[in-house]
LUMGU-885570 format. One record per residue (C-alpha): chain; residue number from 1; x, y, z. Coordinates in steps of 0.5 Angstrom, whole numbers. Layout:
R  ch    i   east  north     up
R   A  NUM      X      Y      Z
...
***
This chain:
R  ch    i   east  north     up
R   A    1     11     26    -66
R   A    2     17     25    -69
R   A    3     19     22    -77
R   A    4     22     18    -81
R   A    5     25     12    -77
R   A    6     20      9    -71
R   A    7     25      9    -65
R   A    8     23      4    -59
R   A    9     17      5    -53
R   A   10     21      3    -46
R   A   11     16      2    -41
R   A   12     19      2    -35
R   A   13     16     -1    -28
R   A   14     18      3    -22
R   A   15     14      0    -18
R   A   16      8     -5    -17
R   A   17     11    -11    -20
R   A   18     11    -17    -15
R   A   19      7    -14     -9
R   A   20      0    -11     -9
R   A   21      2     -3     -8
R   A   22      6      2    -10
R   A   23      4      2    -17
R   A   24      8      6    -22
R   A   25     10      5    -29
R   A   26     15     11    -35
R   A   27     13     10    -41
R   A   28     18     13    -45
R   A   29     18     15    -53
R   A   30     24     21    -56
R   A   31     23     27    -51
R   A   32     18     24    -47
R   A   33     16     20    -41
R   A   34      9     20    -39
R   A   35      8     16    -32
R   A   36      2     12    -30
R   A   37      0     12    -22
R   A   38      3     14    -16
R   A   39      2      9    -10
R   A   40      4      7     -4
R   A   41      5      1      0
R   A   42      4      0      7
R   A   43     10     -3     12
R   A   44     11    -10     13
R   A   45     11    -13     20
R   A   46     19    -12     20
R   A   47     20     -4     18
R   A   48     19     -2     25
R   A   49     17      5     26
R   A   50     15      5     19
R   A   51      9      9     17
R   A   52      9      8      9
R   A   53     13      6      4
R   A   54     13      9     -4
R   A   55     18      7    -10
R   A   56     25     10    -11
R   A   57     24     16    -17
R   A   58     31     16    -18
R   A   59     30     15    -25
R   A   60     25     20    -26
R   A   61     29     26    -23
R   A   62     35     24    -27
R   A   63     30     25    -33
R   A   64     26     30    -29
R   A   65     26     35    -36
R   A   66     22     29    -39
R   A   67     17     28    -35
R   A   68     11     31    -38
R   A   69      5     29    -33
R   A   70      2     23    -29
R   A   71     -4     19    -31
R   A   72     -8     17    -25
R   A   73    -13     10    -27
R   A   74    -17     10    -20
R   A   75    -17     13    -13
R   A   76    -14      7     -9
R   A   77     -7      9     -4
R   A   78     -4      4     -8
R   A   79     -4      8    -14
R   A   80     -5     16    -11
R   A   81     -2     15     -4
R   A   82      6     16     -6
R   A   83      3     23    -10
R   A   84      4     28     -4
R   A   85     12     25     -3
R   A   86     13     25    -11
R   A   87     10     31    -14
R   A   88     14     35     -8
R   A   89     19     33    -13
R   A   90     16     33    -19
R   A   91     11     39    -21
R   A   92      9     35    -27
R   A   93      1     36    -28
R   A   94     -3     30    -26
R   A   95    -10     27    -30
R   A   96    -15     23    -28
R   A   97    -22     22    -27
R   A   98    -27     26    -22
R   A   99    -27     23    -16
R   A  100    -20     22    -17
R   A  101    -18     28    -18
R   A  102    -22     29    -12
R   A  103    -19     25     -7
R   A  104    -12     27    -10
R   A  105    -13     34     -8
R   A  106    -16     32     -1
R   A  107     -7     29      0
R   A  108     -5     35     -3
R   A  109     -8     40      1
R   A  110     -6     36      7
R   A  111      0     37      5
R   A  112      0     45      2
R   A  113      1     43     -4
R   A  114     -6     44     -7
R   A  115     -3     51    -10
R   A  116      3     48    -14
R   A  117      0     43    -17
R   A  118     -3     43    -24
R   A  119     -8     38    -24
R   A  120    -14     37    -30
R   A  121    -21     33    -30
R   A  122    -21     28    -35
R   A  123    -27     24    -38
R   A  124    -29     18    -40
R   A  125    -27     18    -48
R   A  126    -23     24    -47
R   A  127    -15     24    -49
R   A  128    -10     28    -47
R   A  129     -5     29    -52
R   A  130      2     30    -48
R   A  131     10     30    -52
R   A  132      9     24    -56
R   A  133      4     21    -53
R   A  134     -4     20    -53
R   A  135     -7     18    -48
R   A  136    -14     16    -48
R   A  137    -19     15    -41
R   A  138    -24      8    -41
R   A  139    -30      7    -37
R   A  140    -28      1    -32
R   A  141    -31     -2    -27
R   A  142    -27     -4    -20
R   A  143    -29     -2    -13
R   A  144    -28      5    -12
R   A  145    -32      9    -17
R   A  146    -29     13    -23
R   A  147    -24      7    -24
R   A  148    -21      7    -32
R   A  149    -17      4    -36
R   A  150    -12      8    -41
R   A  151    -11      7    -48
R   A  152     -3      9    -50
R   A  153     -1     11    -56
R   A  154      6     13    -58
R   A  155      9     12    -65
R   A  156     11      5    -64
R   A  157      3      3    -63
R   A  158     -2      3    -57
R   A  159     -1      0    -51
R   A  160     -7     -2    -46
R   A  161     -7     -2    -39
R   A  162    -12     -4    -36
R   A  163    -12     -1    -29
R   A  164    -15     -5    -24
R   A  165    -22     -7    -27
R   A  166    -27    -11    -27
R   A  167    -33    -14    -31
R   A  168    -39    -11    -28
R   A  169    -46    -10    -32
R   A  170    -50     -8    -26
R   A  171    -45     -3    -23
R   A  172    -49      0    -16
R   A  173    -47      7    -19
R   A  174    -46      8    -26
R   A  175    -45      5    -32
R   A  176    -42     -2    -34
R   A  177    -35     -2    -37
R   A  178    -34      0    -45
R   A  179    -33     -7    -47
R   A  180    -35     -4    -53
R   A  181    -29      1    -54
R   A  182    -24     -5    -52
R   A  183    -25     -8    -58
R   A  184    -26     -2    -62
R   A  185    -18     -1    -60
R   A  186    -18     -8    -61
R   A  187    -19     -8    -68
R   A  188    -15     -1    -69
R   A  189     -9     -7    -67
R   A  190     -5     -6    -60
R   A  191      2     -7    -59
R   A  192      1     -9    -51
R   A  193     -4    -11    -45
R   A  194     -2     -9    -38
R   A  195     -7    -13    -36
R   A  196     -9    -14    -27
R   A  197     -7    -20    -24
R   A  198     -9    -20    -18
R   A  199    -15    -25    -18
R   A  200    -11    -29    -24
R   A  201    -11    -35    -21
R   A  202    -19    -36    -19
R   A  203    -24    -39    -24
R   A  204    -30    -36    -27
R   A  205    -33    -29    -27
R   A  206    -32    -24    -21
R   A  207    -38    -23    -19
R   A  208    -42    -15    -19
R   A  209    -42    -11    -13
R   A  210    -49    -11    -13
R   A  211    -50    -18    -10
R   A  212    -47    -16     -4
R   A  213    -54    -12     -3
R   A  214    -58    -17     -2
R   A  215    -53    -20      2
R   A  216    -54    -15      7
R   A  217    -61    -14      6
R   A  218    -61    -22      9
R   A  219    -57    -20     15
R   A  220    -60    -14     17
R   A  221    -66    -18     16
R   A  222    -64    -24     21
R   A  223    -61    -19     26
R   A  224    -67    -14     27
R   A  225    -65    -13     35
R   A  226    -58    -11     35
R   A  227    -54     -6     34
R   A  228    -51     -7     26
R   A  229    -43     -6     26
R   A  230    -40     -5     19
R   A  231    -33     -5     17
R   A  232    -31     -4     10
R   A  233    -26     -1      5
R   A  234    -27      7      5
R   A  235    -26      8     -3
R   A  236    -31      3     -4
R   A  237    -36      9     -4
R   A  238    -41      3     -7
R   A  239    -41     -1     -1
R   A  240    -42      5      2
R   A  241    -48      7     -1
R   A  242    -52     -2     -1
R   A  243    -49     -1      7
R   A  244    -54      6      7
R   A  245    -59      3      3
R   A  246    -60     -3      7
R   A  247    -60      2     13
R   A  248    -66      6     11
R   A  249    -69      1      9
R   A  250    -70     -2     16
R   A  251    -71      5     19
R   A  252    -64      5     22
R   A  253    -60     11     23
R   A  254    -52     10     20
R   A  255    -46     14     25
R   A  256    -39     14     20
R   A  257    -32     13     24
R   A  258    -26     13     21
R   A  259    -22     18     18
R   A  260    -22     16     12
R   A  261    -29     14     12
R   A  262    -31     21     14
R   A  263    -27     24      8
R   A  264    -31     20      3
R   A  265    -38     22      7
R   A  266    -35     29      5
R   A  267    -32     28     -2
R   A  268    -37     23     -5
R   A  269    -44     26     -4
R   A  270    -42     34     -6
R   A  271    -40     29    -13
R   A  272    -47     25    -14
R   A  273    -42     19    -13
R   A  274    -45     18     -7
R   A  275    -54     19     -5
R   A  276    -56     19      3
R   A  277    -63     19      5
R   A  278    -65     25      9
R   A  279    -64     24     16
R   A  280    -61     18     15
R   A  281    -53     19     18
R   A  282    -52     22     25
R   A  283    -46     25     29
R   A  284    -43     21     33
R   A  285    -46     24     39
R   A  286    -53     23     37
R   A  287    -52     16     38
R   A  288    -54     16     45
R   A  289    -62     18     43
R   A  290    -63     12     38
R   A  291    -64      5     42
R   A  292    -58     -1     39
R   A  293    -63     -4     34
R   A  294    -64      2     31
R   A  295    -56      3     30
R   A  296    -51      2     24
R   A  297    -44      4     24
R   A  298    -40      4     18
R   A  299    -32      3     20
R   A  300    -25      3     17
R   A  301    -21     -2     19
R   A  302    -24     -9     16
R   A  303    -16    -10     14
R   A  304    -14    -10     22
R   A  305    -10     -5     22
R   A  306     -8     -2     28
R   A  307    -10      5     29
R   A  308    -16      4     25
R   A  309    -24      5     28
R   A  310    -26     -2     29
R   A  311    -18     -4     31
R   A  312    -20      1     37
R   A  313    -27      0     38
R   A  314    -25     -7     39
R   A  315    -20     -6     43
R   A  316    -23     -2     48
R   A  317    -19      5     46
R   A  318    -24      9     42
R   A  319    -27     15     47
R   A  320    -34     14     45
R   A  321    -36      7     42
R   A  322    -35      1     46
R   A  323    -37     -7     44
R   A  324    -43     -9     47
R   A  325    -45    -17     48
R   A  326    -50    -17     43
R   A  327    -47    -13     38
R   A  328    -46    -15     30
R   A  329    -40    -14     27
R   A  330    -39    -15     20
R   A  331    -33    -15     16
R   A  332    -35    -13      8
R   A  333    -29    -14      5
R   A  334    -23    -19      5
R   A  335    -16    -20      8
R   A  336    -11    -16      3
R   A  337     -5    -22      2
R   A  338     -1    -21      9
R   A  339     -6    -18     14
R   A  340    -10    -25     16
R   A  341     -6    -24     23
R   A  342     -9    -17     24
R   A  343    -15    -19     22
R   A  344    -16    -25     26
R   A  345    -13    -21     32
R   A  346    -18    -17     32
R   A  347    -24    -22     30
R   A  348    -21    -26     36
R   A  349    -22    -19     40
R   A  350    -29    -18     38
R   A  351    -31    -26     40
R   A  352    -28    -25     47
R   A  353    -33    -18     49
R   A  354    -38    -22     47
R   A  355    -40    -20     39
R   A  356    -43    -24     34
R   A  357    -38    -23     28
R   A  358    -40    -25     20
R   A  359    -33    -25     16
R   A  360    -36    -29     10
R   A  361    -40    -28      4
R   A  362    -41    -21      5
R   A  363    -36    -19      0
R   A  364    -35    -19     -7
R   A  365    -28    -18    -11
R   A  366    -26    -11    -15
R   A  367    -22    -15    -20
R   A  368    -22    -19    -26
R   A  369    -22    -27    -24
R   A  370    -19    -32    -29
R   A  371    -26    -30    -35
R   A  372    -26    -23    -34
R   A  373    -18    -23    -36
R   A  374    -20    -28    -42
R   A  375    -25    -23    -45
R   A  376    -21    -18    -44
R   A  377    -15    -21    -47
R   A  378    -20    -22    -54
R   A  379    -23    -16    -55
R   A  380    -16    -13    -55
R   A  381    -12    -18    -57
R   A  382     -5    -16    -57
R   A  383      2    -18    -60
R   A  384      4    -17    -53
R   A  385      1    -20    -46
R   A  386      5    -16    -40
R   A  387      2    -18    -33
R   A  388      2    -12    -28
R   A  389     -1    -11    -21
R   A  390      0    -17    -16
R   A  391      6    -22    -13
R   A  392     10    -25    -18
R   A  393      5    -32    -17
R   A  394     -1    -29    -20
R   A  395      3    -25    -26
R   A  396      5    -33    -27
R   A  397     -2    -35    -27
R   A  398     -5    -29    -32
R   A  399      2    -31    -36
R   A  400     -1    -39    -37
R   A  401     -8    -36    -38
R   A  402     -5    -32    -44
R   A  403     -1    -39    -45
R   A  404     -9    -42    -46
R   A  405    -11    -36    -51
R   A  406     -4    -38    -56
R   A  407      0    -33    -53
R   A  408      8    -36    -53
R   A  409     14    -35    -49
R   A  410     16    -30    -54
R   A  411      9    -25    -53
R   A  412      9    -26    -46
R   A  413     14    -21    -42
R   A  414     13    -22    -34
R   A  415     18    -16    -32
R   A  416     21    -15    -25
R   A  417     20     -7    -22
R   A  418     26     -3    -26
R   A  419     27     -6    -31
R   A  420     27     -3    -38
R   A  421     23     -7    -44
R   A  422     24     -4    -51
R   A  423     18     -5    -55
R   A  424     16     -6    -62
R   A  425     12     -9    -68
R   A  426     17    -14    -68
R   A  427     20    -15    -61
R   A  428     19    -14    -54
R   A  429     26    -15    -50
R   A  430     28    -13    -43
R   A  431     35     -8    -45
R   A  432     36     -6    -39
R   A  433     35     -4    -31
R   A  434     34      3    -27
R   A  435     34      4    -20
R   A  436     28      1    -16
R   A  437     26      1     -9
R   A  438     23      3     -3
R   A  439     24      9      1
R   A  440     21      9      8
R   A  441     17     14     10
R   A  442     17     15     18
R   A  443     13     21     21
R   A  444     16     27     17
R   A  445     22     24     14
R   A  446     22     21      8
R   A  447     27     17      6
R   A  448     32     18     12
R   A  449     30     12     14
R   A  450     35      8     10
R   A  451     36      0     10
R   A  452     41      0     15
R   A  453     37      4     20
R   A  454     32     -2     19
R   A  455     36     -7     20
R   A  456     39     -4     27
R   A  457     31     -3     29
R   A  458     30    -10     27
R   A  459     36    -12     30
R   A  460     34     -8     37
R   A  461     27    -11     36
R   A  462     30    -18     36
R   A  463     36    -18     41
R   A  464     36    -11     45
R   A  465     41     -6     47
R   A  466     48     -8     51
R   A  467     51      0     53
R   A  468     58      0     55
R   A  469     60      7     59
R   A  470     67      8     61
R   A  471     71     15     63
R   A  472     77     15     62
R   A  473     83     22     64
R   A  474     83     25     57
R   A  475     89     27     59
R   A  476     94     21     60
R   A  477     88     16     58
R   A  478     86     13     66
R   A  479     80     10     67
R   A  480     77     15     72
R   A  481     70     10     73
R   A  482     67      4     69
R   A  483     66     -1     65
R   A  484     59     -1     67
R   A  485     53     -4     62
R   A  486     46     -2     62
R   A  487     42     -7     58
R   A  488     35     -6     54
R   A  489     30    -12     51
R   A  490     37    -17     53
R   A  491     35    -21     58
R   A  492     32    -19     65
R   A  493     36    -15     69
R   A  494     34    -17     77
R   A  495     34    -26     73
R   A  496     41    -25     70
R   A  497     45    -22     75
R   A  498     50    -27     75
R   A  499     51    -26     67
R   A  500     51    -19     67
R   A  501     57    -19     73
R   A  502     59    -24     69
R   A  503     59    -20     62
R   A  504     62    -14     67
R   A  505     68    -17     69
R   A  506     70    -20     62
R   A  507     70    -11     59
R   A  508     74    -11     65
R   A  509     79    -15     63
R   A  510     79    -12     56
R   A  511     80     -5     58
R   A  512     85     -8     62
R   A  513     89    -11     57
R   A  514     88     -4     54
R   A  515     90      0     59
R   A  516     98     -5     61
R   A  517    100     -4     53
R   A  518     98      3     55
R   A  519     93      4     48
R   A  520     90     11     47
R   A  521     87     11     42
R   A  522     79     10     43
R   A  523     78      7     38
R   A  524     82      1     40
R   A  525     79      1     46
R   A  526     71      1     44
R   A  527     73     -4     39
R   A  528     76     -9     43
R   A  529     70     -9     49
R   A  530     64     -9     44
R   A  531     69    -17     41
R   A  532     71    -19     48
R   A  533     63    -18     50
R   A  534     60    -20     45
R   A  535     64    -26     45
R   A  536     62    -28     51
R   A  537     54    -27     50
R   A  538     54    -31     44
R   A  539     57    -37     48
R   A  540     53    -36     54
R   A  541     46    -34     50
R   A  542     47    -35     43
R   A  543     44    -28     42
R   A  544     48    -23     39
R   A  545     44    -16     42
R   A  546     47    -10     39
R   A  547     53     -7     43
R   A  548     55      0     44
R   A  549     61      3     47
R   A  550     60     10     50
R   A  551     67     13     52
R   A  552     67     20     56
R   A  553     72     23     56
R   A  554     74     29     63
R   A  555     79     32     64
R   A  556     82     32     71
***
C-alpha cells in the first residue's frame, strides 16, 4: 500500500443505481481498480428483439492495466448475468463464495470460457488482498444462498457494502447473518455503507424465509386432491428445498421444469445446499404413473416471462404439461417492479383453463425493510451513507432514513450510475462522471445493437414500413418501371386501397418533378419522394410510418 500522503478512494457506479439489475461499482485507489458484481438487466418492453442488457464497461477497458479482479456478493443475474460478456473482455480473476462460483462457472462453461477465466472459492471471514485493496467476505442472509457483504479496506478507510441482505436469524439453510462482525468493523470505523434499498420504503422487520414453510404446509394441506403447481425464483435454492419438504411430507412426488430450475437441481445438491429425499423427484416423463394428487412441479416462470415453463404451460405451448380444470397453481414470489402485466397476463390464463390460483402470502422478501437497514446502519455507523441496488425512489427513501438516524445532507451521497465520487475522512464529493450505459445484446451480438437501431425497431413497432421502389435507365436516368410502394404494419392494404392510390400518385408526381429538371442524382430523387410522401401521410393519417426509398438501377 502506498506512503506518505493518503490519496482519495473513487468509487464509481457503472450500473445498478436507479433501476433493480446490472449491478456493477469500481473502487479505485493509486494503481488499482477492484470491481464489485457483474449483472444484467432484463429488456423493458420497448427494446424490441432485445434478449439482454449489461452496463457499458468502457471505463474499465480504458483503464484495463488497472483492473485487478471482481468480487461477486451473491448468484442473482442481476449481479453475475453480465460476466460472460464482460470477462471475455476483461480476463481478470473473479472471487466469490461456493455456490456462487458455482453458478458462475455453469455461464462460463456456456460460453467456452471455463479454461481462460481464473476464478477462486472464498469464505466467510476470509480476505483477499488485491493492489491497494483488501477485501473481506460477510455472511449475509438474502434469498439465494451463499449471499455476502464485503468489508473494503484501502488506504483512505473501509467501505461497507452491503450486497443484497437480509436479517434472517432462522436461515432455512445455514447460518444467521454475522451481525457480529458488522459491528466489529463498526467499531474499527468505516468511512461508507453502500447499503440495499430496495425494501427501504416498507416498515418494519423482513420476515425469515422460514415462515413461507408453514404457509405451504397449510396450503398442501387444504388441497389434498389436487395436482400442486409451484412457481418460484430458481436461485432461491431455499424455497426450493420448504417446496420439497412439504412434498414429502404429504407423500407426493416433485417434477422440476425450466431451464434454470434443472440447473439448480444439479449444482445446489452436488454443494449440500440443497437435500432431496430419496425418490422423491422424478423425470418429467414418469408423471403419467402418479395419479394428480400425488404431484408438485416446481416451475420457472412466476415473473411471467414469456418463454418461461409456467409462461408455456399456461399457454398451452409446453410439449408434456398442460393445466387441467382442477389444477393449483402457486405463485411463491412477488412481481419484480415492471413485470405486473406479465404476471397478470399469465394468471389471467390460468383462471380461463379452469385452475385455482394463490398469488399471496406465499412469499417473503430477500431484502432488508425499513428496521433491517436501521440495525445495519448502527452496528456499522458510517461517516458516509451511500444508497445502492434499486430505482431512484428507494434510494430517496434509504436517504430519509439515514436522515432519521442523524445522518445530514453532506453525509448522505445518492449518485447516479457513471459518477465519480472521491471519498475521504474529510469529504465525500462527486468530481466527475465516466461513460455509462446500456449495451443491448440481441441473439449473438453483443452491442451491435445500438440506440438507433432500437429506435428504428420502435419505430416500425409503433407505425410500419412504406418501401418506395422505382427503376430508373442508369444510363440517361429514365424511368423504366414505378413508383410502386409495398407497405408493412401501416394500414391494411385491401381497407385502404383508395389511400394508398392516393400515396402513389403523389411519389408519381415527385418523380415527375424530377424527371422535367432532369435531376441525376439519386439522392435528390429518394429525398424528394420520402418528404412529399410522408407529407401526404401525415396529413391524411397523422401517422409518420418509417419510409424507405429503393432505387434499381438497369441498364438498357
Amino acid at each position: 500500500m502506498s506512503k506518505g500522503k493518503k490519496e482519495k478512494l473513487r468509487i464509481i457506479p457503472l450500473g445498478g443505481l436507479e433501476q433493480i439489475g446490472m449491478n456493477m461499482t469500481a473502487f479505485e485507489y493509486g494503481d488499482s481498480i477492484i470491481v464489485v458484481d457483474c449483472g444484467l438487466a432484463f429488456p423493458e418492453d420497448d427494446m424490441y428483439g432485445v434478449d439482454l442488457v449489461i452496463p457499458d464497461i468502457t471505463y474499465l477497458l480504458d483503464n484495463i492495466d488497472r483492473v485487478k479482479g471482481f468480487f461477486i456478493t451473491h448468484g442473482h443475474e442481476d449481479h453475475i448475468g453480465a460476466i460472460p460478456y464482460v470477462l471475455r473482455e476483461i480476463n481478470a480473476p473473479i472471487y466469490a463464495t461456493k455456490l456462487t462460483i458455482a453458478l458462475i462457472d455453469k455461464k462460463l462453461k456456456e460460453h467456452n470460457l471455463l479454461g481462460r477465466v481464473k476464478r477462486k472459492v472464498v469464505n466467510y471471514g476470509q480476505s483477499i488482498n488485491l493492489g491497494c485493496f483488501r477485501v473481506e467476505f460477510i455472511k449475509t442472509n438474502h434469498s439465494i444462498s451463499d449471499a455476502a457483504a464485503l468489508a473494503i479496506y484501502s488506504p483512505a478507510g473501509t467501505i461497507l457494502h452491503t450486497g443484497d441482505f437480509k436479517v434472517d436469524y432462522t436461515p432455512v439453510y445455514g447460518d444467521a447473518i454475522d451481525l457480529a462482525r458488522f459491528g466489529e468493523i463498526g467499531k474499527k470505523g468505516v468511512l461508507a455503507m453502500m447499503c440495499d434499498s430496495t425494501n427501504a420504503e416498507r416498515p418494519g422487520f423482513t420476515q425469515s424465509e422460514r415462515t413461507v414453510g408453514s404457509v405451504l404446509d397449510t396450503i398442501f394441506n387444504e388441497h389434498p386432491k389436487q395436482r400442486i403447481i409451484v412457481a418460484t425464483f430458481a436461485s432461491n435454492v431455499d424455497r426450493v428445498q420448504q417446496i420439497i419438504n412439504t412434498a414429502y411430507k404429504h407423500g407426493r412426488k416433485v417434477v422440476v421444469e425450466g431451464r434454470s430450475m434443472q440447473n439448480i437441481m444439479e449444482i445446489a445438491p452436488e454443494l449440500g445446499y440443497l437435500k432431496v429425499p430419496d425418490n422423491t423427484v422424478i423425470d418429467i416423463d414418469q408423471m403419467k404413473n402418479y395419479p394428480d394428487e400425488k404431484m408438485v412441479l416446481i416451475t420457472t416462470g412466476s415473473q411471467g416471462e414469456n418463454m418461461a415453463a409456467l409462461s408455456r404451460i399456461a399457454f398451452n405451448m409446453h410439449k408434456k404439461i398442460s393445466i387441467q380444470p382442477n389444477d393449483l397453481v402457486v405463485f411463491s414470489s412477488n412481481p419484480i417492479p415492471g413485470n405486473e402485466k406479465s404476471v397478470t397476463r399469465v394468471i389471467n390464463e390460468l383462471y380461463k383453463k379452469g385452475a385455482e390460483v394463490i398469488y399471496q402470502d406465499t412469499h417473503v422478501s430477500g431484502h432488508a425493510c425499513q428496521e433491517d437497514i436501521k440495525l445495519m446502519y448502527s452496528l456499522v455507523r458510517p461517516k458516509f451513507a451511500i444508497p445502492v441496488h434499486g430505482e431512484y425512489k428507494h434510494l430517496v427513501a434509504q436517504a430519509k432514513l439515514a436522515k432519521e438516524l442523524g445522518y445530514d445532507n453532506d453525509h448522505i451521497k445518492i449518485l447516479q450510475s457513471g459518477d465519480v465520487l472521491e471519498i475521504d475522512e474529510n469529504e465525500a464529493k462527486v468530481v466527475d462522471h465516466v461513460q455509462t450505459g446500456n449495451i443491448y445484446i440481441d441473439g449473438l451480438g453483443v452491442g451491435d445493437v445500438g440506440n438507433i437501431v432500437l429506435r428504428d425497431r420502435q419505430h416500425l413497432a409503433e407505425d410500419g414500413i412504406i418501401i418506395i421502389v422505382l427503376t430508373l435507365d442508369s444510363r440517361n436516368c429514365r424511368v423504366l418501371a414505378g413508383p410502386d410502394l409495398v407497405s408493412r404494419g401501416f394500414v391494411y392494404v385491401k381497407e385502404s386501397e383508395s389511400l394508398m392510390d392516393e400515396a402513389k400518385n403523389v411519389v408519381q408526381n415527385a418523380v415527375d418533378r424530377c424527371m422535367d429538371k432532369h435531376c441525376s442524382d439519386w439522392g435528390k430523387i429518394k429525398s424528394s419522394m420520402k418528404e412529399a410522401l410522408s407529407d401526404y401521410v401525415w396529413k391524411k393519417t397523422k401517422r409518420r410510418p418509417m419510409i424507405l426509398p429503393i432505387i434499381m438501377e438497369v441498364d438498357e
